[in-house]
NUDOBA-83477 format. One record per atom (N, C-alpha, C): residue number from 1; atom name; x, y, z. Coordinates in nm, 3 decimals, decimal comma, m for minus. Each point is the difference from the previous one (the first is absolute). Layout:
NUDOBA-83477
<r><seq>NUM</seq><atom>CA</atom><x>X</x><y>Y</y><z>Z</z></r>
...
end
This chain:
NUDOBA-83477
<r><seq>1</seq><atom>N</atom><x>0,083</x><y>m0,118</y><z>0,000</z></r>
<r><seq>1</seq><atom>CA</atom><x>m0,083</x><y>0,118</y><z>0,000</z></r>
<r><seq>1</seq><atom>C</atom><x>0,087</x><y>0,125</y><z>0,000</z></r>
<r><seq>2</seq><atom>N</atom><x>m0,014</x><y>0,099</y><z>m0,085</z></r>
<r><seq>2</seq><atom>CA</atom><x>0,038</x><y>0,132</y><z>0,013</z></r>
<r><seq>2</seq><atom>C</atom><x>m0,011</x><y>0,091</y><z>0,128</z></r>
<r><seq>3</seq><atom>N</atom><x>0,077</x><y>0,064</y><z>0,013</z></r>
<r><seq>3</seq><atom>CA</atom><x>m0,020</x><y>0,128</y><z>0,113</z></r>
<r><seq>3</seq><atom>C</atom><x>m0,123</x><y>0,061</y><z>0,008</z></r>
<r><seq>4</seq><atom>N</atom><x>m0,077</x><y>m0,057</y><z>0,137</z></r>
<r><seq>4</seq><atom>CA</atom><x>m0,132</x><y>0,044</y><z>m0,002</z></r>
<r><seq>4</seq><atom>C</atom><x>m0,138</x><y>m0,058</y><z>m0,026</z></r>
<r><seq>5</seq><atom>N</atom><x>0,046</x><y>m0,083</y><z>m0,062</z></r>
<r><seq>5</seq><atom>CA</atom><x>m0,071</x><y>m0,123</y><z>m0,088</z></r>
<r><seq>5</seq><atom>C</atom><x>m0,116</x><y>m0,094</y><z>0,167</z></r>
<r><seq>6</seq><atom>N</atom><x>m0,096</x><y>0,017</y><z>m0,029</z></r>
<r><seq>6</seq><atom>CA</atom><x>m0,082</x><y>m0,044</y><z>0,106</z></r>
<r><seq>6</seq><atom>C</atom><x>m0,105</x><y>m0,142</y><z>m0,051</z></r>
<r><seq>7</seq><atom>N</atom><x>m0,058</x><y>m0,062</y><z>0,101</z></r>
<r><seq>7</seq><atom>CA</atom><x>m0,124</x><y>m0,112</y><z>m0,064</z></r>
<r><seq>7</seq><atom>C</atom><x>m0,101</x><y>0,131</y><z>0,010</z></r>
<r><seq>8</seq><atom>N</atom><x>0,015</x><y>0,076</y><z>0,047</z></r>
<r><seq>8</seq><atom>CA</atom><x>m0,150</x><y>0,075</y><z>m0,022</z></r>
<r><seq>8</seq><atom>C</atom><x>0,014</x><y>0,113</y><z>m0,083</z></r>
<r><seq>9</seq><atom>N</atom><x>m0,132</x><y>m0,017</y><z>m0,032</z></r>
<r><seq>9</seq><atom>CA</atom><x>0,017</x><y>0,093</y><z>m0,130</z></r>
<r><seq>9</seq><atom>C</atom><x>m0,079</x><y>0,152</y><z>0,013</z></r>
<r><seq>10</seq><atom>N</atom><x>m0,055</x><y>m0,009</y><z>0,132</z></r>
<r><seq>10</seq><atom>CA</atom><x>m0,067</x><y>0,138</y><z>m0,027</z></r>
<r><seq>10</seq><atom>C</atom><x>0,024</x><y>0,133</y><z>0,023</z></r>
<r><seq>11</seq><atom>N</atom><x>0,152</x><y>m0,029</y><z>0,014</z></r>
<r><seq>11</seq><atom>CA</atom><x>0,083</x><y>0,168</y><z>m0,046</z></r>
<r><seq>11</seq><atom>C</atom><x>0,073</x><y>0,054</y><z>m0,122</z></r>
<r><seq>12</seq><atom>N</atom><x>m0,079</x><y>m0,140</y><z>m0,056</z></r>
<r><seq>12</seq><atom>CA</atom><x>0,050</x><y>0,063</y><z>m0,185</z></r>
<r><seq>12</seq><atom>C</atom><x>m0,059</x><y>0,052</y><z>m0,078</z></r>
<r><seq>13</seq><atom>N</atom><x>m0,006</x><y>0,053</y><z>m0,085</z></r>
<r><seq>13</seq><atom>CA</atom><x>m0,109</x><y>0,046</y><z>m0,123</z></r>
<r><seq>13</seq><atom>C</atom><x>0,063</x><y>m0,050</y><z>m0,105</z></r>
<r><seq>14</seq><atom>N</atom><x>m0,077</x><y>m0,090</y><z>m0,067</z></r>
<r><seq>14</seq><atom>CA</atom><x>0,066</x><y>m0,022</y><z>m0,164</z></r>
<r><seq>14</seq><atom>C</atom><x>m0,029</x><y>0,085</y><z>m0,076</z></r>
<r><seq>15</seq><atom>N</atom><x>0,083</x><y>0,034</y><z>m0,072</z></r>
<r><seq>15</seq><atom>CA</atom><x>m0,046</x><y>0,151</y><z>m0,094</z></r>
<r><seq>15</seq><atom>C</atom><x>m0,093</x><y>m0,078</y><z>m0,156</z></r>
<r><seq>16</seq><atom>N</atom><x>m0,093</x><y>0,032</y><z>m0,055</z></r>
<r><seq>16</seq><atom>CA</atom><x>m0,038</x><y>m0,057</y><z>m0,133</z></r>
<r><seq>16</seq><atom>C</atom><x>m0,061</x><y>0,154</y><z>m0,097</z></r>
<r><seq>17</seq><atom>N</atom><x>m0,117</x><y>m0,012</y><z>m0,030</z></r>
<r><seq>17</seq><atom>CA</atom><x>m0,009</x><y>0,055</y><z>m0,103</z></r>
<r><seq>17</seq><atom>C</atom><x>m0,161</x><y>0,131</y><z>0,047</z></r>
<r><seq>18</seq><atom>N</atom><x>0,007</x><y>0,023</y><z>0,071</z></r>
<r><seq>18</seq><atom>CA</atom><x>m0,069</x><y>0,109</y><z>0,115</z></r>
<r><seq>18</seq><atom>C</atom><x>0,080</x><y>0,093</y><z>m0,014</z></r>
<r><seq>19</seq><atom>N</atom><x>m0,088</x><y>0,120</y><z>m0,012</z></r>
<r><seq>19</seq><atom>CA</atom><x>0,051</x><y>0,132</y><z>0,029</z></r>
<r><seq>19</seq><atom>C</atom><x>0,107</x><y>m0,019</y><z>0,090</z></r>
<r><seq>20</seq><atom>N</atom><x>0,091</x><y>0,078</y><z>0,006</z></r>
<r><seq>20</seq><atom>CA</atom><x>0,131</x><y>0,014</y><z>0,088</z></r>
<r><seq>20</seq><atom>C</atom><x>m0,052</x><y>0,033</y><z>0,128</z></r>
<r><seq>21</seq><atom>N</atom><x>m0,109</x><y>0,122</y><z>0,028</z></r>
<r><seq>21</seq><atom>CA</atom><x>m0,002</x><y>0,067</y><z>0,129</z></r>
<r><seq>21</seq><atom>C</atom><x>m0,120</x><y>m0,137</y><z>0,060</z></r>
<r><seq>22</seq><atom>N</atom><x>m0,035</x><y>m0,101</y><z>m0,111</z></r>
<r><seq>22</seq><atom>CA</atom><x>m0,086</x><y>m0,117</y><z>0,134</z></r>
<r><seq>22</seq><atom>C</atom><x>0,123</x><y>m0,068</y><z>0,075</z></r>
<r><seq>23</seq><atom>N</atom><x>0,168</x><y>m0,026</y><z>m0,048</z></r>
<r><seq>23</seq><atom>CA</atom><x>0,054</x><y>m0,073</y><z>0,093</z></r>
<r><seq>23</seq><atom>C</atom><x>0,081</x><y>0,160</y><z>0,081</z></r>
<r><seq>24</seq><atom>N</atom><x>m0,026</x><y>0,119</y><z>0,030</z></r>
<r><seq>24</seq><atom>CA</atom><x>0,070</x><y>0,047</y><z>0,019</z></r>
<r><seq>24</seq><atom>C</atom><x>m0,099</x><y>m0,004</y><z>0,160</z></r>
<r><seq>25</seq><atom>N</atom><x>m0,137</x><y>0,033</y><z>m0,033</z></r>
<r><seq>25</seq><atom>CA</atom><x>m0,079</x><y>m0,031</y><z>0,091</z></r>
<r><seq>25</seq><atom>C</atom><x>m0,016</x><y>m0,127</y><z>0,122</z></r>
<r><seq>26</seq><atom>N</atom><x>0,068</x><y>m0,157</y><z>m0,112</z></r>
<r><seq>26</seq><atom>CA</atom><x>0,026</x><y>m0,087</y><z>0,058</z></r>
<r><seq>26</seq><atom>C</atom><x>0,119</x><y>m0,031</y><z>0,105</z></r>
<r><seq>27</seq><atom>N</atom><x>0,080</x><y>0,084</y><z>m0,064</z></r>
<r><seq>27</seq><atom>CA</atom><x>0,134</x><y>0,019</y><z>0,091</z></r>
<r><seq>27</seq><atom>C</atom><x>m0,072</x><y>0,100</y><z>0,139</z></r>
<r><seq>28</seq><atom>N</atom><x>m0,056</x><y>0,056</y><z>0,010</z></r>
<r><seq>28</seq><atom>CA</atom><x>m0,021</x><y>0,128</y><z>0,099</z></r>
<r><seq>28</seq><atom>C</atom><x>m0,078</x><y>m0,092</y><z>0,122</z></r>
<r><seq>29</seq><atom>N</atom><x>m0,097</x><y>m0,058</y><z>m0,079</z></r>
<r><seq>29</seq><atom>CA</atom><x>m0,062</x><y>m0,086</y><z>0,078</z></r>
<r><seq>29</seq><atom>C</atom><x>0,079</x><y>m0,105</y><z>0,106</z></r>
<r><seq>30</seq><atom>N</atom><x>0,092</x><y>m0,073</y><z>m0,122</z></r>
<r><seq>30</seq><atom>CA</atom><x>0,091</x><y>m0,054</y><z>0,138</z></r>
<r><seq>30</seq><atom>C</atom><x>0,088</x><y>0,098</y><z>0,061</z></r>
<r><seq>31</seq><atom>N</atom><x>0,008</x><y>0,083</y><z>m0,035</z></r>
<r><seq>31</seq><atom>CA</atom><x>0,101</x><y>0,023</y><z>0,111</z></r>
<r><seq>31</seq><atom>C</atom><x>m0,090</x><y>0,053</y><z>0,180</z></r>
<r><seq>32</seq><atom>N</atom><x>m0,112</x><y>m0,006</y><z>m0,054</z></r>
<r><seq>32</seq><atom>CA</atom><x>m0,048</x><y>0,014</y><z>0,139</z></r>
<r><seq>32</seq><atom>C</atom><x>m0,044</x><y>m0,152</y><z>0,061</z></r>
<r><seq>33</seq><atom>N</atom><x>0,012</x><y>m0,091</y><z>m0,036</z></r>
<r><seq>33</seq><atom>CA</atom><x>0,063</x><y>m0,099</y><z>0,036</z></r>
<r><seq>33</seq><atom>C</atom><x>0,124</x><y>m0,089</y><z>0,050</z></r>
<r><seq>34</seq><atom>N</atom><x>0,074</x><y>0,064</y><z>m0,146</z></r>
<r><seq>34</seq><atom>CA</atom><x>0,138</x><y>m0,092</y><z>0,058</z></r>
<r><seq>34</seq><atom>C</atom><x>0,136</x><y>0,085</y><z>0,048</z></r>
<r><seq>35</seq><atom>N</atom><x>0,069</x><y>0,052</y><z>0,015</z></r>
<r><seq>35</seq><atom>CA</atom><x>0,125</x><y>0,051</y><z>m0,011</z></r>
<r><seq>35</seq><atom>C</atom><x>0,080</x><y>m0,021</y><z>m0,148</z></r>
<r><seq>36</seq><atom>N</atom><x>m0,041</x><y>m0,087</y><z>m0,073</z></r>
<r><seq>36</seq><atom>CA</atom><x>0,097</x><y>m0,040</y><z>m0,129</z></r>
<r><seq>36</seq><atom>C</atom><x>m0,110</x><y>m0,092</y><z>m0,094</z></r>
<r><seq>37</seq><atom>N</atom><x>0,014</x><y>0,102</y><z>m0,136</z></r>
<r><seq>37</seq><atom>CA</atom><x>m0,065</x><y>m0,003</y><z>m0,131</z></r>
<r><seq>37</seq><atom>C</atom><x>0,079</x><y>m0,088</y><z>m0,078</z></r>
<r><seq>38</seq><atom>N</atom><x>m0,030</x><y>m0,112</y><z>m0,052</z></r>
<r><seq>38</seq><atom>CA</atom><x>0,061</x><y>m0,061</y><z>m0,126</z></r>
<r><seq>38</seq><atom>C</atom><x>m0,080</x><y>0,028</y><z>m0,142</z></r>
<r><seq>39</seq><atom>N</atom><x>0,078</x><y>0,098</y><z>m0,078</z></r>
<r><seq>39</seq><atom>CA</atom><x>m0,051</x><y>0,017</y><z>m0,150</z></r>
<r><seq>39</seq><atom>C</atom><x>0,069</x><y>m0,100</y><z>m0,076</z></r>
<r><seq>40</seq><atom>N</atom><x>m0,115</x><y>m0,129</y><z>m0,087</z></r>
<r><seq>40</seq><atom>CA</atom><x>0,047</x><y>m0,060</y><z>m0,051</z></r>
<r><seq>40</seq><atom>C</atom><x>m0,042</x><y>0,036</y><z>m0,145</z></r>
<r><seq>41</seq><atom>N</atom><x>0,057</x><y>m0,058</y><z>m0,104</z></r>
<r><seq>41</seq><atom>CA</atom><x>m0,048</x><y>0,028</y><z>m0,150</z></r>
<r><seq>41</seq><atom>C</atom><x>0,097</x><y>m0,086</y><z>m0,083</z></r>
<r><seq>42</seq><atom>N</atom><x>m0,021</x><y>m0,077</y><z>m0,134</z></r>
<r><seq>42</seq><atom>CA</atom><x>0,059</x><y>0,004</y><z>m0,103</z></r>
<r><seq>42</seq><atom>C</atom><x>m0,032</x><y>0,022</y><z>m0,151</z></r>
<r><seq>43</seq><atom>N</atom><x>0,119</x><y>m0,015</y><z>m0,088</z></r>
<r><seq>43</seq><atom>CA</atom><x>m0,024</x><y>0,036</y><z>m0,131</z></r>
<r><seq>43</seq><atom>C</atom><x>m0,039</x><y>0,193</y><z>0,009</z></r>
<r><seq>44</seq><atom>N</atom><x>m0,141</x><y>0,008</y><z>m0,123</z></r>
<r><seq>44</seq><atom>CA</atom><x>0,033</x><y>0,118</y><z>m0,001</z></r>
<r><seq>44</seq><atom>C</atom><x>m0,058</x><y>0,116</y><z>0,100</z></r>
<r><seq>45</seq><atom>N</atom><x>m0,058</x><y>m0,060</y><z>0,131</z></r>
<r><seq>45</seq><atom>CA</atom><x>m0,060</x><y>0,050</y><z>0,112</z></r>
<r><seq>45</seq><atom>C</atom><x>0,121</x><y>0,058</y><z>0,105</z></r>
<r><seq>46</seq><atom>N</atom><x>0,157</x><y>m0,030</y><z>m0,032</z></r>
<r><seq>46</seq><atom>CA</atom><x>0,073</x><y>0,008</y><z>0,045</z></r>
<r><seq>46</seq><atom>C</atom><x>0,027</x><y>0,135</y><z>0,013</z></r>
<r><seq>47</seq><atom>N</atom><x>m0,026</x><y>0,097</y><z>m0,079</z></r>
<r><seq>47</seq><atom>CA</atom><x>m0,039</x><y>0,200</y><z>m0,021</z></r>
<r><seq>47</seq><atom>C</atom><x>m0,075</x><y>0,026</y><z>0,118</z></r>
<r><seq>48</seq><atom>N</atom><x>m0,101</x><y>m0,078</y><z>m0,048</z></r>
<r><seq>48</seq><atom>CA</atom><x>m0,146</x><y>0,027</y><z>0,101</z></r>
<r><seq>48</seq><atom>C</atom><x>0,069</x><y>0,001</y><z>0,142</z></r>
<r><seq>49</seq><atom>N</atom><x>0,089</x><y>m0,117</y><z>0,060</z></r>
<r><seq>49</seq><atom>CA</atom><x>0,041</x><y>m0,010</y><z>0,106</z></r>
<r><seq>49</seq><atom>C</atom><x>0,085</x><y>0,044</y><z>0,049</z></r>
<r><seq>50</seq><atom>N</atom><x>0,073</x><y>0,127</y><z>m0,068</z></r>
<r><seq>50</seq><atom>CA</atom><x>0,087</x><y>0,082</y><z>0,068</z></r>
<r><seq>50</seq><atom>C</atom><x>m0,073</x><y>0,120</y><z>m0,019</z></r>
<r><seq>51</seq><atom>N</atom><x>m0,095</x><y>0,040</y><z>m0,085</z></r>
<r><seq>51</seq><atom>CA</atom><x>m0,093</x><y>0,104</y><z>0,008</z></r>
<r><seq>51</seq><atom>C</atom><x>m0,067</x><y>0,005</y><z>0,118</z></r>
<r><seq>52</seq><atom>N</atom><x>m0,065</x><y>m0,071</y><z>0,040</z></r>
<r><seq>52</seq><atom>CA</atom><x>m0,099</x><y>m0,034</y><z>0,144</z></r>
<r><seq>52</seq><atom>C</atom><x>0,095</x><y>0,018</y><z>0,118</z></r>
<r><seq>53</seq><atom>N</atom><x>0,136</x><y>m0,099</y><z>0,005</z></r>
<r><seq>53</seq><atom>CA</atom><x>0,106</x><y>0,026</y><z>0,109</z></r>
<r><seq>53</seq><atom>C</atom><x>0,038</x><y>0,167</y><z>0,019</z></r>
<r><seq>54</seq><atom>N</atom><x>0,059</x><y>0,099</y><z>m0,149</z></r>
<r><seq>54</seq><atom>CA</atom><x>m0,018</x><y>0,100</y><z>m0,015</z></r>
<r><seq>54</seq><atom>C</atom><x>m0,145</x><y>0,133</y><z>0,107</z></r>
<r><seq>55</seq><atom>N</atom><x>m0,083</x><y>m0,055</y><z>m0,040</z></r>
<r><seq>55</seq><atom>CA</atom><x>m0,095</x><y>0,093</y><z>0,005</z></r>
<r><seq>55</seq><atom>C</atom><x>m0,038</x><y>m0,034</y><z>0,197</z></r>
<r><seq>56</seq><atom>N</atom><x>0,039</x><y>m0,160</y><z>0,038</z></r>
<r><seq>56</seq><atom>CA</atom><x>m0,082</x><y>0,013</y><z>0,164</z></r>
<r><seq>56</seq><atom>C</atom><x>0,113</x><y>0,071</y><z>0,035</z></r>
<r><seq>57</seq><atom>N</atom><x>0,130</x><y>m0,003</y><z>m0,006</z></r>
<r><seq>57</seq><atom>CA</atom><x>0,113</x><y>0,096</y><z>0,047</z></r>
<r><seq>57</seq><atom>C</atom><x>m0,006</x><y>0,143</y><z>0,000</z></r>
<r><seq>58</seq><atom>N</atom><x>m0,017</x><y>0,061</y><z>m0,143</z></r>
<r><seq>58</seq><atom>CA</atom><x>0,007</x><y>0,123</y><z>m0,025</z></r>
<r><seq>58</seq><atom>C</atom><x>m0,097</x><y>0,095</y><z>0,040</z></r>
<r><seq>59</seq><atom>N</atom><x>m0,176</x><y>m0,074</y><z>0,003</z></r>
<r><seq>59</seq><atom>CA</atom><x>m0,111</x><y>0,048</y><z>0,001</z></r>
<r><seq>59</seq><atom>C</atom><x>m0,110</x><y>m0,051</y><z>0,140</z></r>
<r><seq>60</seq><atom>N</atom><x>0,021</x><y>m0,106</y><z>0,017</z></r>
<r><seq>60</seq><atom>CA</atom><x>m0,083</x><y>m0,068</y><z>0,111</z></r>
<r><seq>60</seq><atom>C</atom><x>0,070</x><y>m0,036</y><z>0,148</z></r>
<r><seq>61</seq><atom>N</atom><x>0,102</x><y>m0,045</y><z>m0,028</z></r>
<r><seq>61</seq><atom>CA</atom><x>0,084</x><y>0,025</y><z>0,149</z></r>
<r><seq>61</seq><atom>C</atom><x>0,133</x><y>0,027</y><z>m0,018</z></r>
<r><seq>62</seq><atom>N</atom><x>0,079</x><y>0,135</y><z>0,006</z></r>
<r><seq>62</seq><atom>CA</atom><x>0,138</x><y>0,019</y><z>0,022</z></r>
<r><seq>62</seq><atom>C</atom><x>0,084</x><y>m0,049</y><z>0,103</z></r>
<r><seq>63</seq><atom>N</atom><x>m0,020</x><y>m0,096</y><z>0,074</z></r>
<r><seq>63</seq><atom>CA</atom><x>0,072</x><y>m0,100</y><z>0,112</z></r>
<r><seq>63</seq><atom>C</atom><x>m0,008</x><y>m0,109</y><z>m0,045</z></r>
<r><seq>64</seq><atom>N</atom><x>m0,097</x><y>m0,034</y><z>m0,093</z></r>
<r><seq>64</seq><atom>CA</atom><x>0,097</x><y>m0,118</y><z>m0,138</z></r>
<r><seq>64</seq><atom>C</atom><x>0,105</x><y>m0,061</y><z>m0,061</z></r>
<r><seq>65</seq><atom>N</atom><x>0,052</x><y>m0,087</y><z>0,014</z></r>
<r><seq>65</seq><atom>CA</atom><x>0,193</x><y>0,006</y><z>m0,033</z></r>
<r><seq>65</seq><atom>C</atom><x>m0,061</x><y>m0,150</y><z>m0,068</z></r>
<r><seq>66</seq><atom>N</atom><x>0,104</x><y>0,007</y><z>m0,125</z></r>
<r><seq>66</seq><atom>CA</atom><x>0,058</x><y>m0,142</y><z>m0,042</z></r>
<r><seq>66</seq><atom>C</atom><x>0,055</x><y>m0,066</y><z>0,080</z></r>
<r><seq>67</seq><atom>N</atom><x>m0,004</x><y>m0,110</y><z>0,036</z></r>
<r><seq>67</seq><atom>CA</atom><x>0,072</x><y>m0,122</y><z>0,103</z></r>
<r><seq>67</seq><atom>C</atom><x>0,066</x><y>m0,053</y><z>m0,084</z></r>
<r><seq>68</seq><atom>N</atom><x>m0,059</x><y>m0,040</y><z>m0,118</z></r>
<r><seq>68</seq><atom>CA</atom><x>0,115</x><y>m0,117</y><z>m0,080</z></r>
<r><seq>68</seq><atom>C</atom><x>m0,119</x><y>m0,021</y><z>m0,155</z></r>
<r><seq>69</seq><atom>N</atom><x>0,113</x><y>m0,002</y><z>m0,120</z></r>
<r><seq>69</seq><atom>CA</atom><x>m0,102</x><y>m0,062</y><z>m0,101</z></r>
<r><seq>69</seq><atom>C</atom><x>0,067</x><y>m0,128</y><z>m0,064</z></r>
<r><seq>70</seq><atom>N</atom><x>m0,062</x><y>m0,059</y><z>m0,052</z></r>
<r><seq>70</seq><atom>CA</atom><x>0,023</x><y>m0,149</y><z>m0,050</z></r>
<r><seq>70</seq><atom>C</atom><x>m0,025</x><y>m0,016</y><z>m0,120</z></r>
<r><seq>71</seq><atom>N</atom><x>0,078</x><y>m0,017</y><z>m0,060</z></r>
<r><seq>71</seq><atom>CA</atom><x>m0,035</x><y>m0,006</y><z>m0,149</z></r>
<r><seq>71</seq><atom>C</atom><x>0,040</x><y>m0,115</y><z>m0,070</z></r>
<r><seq>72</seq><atom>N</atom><x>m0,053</x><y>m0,115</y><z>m0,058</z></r>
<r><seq>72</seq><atom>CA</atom><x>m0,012</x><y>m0,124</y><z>m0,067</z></r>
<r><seq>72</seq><atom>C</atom><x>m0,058</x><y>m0,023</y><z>m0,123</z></r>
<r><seq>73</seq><atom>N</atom><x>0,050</x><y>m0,129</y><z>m0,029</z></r>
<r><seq>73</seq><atom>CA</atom><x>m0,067</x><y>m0,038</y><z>m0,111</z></r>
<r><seq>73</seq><atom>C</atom><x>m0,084</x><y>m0,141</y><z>0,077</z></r>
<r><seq>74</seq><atom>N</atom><x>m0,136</x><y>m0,027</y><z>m0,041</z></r>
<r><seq>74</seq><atom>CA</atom><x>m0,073</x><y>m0,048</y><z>m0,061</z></r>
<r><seq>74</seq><atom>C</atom><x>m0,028</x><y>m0,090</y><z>m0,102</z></r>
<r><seq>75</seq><atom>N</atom><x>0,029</x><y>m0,199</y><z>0,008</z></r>
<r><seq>75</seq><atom>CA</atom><x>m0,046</x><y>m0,097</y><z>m0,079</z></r>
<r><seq>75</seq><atom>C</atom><x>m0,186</x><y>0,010</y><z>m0,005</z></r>
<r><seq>76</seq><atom>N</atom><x>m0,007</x><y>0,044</y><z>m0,120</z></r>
<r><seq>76</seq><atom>CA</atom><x>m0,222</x><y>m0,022</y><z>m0,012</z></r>
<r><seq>76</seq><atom>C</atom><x>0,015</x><y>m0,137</y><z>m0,141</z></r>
<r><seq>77</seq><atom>N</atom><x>m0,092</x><y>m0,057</y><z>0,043</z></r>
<r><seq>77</seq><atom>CA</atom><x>m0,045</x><y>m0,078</y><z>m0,071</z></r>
<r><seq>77</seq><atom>C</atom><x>m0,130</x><y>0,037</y><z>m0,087</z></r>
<r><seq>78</seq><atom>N</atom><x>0,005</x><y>m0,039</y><z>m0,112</z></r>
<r><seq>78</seq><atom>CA</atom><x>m0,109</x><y>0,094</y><z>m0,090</z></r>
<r><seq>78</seq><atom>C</atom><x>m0,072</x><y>m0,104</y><z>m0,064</z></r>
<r><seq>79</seq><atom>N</atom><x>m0,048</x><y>m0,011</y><z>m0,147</z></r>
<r><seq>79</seq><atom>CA</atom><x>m0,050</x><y>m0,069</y><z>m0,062</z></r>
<r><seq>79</seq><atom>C</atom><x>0,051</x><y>m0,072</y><z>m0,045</z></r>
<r><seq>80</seq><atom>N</atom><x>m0,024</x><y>m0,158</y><z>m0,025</z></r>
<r><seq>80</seq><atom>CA</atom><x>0,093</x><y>m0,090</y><z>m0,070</z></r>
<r><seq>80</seq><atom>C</atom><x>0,109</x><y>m0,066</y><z>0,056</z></r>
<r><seq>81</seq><atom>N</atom><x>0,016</x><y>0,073</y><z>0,163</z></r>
<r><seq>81</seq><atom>CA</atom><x>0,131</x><y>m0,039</y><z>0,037</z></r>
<r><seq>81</seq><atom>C</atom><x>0,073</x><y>0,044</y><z>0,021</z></r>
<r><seq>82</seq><atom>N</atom><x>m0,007</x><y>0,145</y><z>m0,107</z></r>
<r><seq>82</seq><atom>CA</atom><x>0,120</x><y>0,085</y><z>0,030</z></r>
<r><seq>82</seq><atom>C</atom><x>0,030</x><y>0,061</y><z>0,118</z></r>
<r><seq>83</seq><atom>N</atom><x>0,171</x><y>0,024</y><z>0,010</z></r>
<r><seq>83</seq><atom>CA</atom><x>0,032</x><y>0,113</y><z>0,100</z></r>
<r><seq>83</seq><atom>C</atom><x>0,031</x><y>0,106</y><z>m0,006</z></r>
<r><seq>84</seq><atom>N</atom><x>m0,040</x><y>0,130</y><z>m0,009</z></r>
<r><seq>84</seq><atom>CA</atom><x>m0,010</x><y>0,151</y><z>0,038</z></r>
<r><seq>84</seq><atom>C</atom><x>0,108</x><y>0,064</y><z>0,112</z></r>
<r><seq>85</seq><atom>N</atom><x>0,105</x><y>0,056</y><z>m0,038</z></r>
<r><seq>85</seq><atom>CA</atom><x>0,065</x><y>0,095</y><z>0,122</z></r>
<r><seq>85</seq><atom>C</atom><x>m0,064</x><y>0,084</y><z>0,068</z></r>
<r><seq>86</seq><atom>N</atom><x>m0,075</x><y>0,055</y><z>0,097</z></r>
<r><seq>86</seq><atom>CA</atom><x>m0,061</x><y>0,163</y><z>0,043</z></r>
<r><seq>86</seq><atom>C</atom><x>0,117</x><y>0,014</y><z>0,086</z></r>
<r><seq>87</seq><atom>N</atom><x>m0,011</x><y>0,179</y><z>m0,038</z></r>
<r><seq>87</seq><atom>CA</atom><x>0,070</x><y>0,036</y><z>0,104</z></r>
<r><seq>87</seq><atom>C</atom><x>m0,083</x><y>0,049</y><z>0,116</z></r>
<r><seq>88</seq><atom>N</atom><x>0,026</x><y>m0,008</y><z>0,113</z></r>
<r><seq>88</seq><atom>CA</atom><x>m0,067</x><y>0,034</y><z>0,178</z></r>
<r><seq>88</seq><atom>C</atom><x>0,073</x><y>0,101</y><z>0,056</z></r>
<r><seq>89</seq><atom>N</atom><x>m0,100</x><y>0,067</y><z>0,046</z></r>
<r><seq>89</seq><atom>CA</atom><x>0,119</x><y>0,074</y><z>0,113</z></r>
<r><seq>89</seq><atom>C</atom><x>m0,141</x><y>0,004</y><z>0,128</z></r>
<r><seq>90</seq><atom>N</atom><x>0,074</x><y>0,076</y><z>0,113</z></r>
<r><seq>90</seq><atom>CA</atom><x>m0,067</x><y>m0,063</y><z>0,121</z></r>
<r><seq>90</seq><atom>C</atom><x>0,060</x><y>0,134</y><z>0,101</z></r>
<r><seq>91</seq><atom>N</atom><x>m0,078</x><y>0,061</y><z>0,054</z></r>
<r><seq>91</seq><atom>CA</atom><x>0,055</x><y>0,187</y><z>0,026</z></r>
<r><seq>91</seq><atom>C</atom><x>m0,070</x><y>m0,072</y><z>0,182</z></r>
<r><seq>92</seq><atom>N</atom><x>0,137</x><y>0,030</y><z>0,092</z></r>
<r><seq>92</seq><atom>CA</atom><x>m0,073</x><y>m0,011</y><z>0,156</z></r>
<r><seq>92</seq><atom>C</atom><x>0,039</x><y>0,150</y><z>0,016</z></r>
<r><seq>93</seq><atom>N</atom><x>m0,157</x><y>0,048</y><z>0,035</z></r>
<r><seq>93</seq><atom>CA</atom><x>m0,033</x><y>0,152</y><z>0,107</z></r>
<r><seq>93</seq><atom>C</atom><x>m0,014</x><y>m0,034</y><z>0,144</z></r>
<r><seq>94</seq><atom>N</atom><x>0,078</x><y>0,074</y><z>0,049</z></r>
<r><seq>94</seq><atom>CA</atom><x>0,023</x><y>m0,014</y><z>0,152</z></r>
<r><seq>94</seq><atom>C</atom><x>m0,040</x><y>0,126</y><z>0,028</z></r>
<r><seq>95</seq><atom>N</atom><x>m0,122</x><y>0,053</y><z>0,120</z></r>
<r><seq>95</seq><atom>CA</atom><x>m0,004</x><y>0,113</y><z>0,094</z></r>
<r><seq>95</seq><atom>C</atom><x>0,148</x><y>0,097</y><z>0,101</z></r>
end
């Protein structure tokens, strides 16, 4: 497991294909929950997920800090069998 890397999952947001400010909202939400946000995303949602990291920092809470980002590749299995590279990245917000 990566730095940070938990069995539970409900301090992450996977980033997909939603307006930016619904996971920016999602991030805000946990943080009045957890102490530490995991932004996950791959392929081309990977923008999206430094946009959103961007905006809870700059705009929604300035005591926001990067902890650590993770950035990987991704075996997907597709049609037929095939295998697909994605690239991942994975942004921890710490209070």
């Amino acid at each position: 497991m990566a730095e940070g890397d938990k069995d539970d999952r409900s301090n992450t947001v996977f980033i997909g294909k939603k307006p930016t400010m619904d996971y920016v909202m999602a991030v805000a939400i946990q943080f009045s929950r957890a102490d530490e946000v995991v932004i996950k995303a791959r392929g081309r949602a990977i923008s999206a997920a430094v946009d959103v990291a961007e905006i809870v920092r700059s705009r929604i809470n300035k005591d926001v800090k990067v902890k650590n980002i993770v950035i990987s590749t991704e075996k997907l299995e597709g049609e037929g069998g095939r295998v697909s590279n994605v690239s991942s990245i994975e942004i921890f917000l710490v209070k």
